[in-house]
N, C-alpha and C positions, 0 to 999 in steps of 0.2 A: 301114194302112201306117205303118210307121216310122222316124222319123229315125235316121240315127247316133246321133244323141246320144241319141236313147234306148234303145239297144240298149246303150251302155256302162255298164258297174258302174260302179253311184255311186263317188263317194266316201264316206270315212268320213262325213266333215265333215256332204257332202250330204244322204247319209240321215237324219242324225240332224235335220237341218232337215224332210226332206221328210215324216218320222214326224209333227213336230211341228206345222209348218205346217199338214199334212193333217186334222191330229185337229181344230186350231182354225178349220180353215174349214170341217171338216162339223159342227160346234156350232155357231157362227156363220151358216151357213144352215139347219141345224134349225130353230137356233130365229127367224130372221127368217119363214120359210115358215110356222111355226105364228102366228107373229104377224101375216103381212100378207095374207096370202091370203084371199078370201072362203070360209067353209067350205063352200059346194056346188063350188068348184076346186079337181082339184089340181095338183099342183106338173108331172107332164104340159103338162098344157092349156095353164098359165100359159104353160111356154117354148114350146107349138106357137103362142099369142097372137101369143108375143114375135116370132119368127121370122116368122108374117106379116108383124107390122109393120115388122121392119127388113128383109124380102126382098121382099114382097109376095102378089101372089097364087100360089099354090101347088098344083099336082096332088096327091093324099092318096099316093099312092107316093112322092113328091116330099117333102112330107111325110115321109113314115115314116123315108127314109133320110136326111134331116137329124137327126131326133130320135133316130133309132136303137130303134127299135120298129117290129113288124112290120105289113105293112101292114092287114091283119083289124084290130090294133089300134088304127092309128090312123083307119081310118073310125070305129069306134065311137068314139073322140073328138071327133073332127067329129060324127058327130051327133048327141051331147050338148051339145056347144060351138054347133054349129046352135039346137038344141031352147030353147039358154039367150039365142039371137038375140047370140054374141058372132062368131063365122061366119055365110058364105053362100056356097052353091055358084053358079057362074056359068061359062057357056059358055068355052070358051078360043077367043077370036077367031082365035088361028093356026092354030087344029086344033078345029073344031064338033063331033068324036067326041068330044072331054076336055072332063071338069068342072076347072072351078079353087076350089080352096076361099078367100076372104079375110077379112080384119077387116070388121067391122061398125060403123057410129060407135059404138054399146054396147059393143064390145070396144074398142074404144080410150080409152073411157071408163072402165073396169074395168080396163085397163092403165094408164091415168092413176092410176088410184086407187091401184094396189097400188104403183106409184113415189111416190104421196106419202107412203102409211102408209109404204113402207120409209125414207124421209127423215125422217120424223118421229121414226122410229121412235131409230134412227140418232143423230140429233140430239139426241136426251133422254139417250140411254148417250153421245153424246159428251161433253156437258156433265160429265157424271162422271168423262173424265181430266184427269189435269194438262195442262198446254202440252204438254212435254216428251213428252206419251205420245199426243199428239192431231199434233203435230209430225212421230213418229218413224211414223204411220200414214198422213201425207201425205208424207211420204217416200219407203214403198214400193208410193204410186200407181204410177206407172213400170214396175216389176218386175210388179208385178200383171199391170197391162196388156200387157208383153211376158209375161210366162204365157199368158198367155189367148192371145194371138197363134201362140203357139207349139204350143200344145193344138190352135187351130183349124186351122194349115196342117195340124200333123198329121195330122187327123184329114181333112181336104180330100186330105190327096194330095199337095198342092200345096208350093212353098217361099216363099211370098211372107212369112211373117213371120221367116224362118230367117236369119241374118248375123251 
């Protein structure tokens, strides 16, 4: 589903931001992902981890339609992510017919980690701008963060970040 606003032609201005923007945040997570990630996860997993942790426990249908992958595919994630003890299936107390897939203390641990490397990581290339350029990136915290708000009502259906 989509907003009005994104149904309307950019503007000039826009696009030429949105070209740009876009190029430097899929390099900017290239290459964090090749940096921070364990090599037996990928970039999948991590966000089904993440989504546990910040939703909870989860049905694998439930699952798939958050991440947006089918759901054959995301059982076969869970039971790799199972296999690697970062999940665990468990009864749904509301409903004894449903598994609920969740985090494991190991995946939360492995989620710890891949937040420290990206901090770490982060912090060594921050050290290499000026103020001015370290400044002008704490700046567009804000924007970022209504991006992402706006991406996620979208995609929810929902308006709760839209004003």
């Amino acid at each position: 589903m989509h907003s009005a606003a994104a149904t309307r032609a950019p503007r000039p201005a826009h696009s030429a931001l949105a070209e740009e923007f876009g190029e430097v945040l899929a390099r900017l997570h290239g290459f964090l992902r090749r940096t921070i990630l364990p090599d037996q996860m990928s970039l999948t997993q991590a966000l089904v981890l993440h989504t546990l942790r910040e939703r909870g426990a989860q049905r694998v249908t439930d699952l798939a339609g958050i991440e947006g992958v089918r759901q054959p595919t995301c059982t076969v994630l869970v039971n790799t992510m199972e296999a690697e003890g970062w999940v665990a299936r468990t009864v749904d107390l509301s409903d004894r017919r449903a598994v609920l897939v969740e985090l494991t203390d190991r995946g939360r641990e492995v989620l710890d980690g891949i937040t420290r490397a990206r901090a770490a990581v982060l912090d060594r290339y921050l050290d290499g701008l000026t103020d001015a350029e370290r400044d002008a990136l704490a700046a567009a915290l804000p924007g970022l963060t209504r991006l992402i708000q706006l991406g996620a009502a979208d995609q929810s259906g929902g308006d709760a970040g839209r004003g």
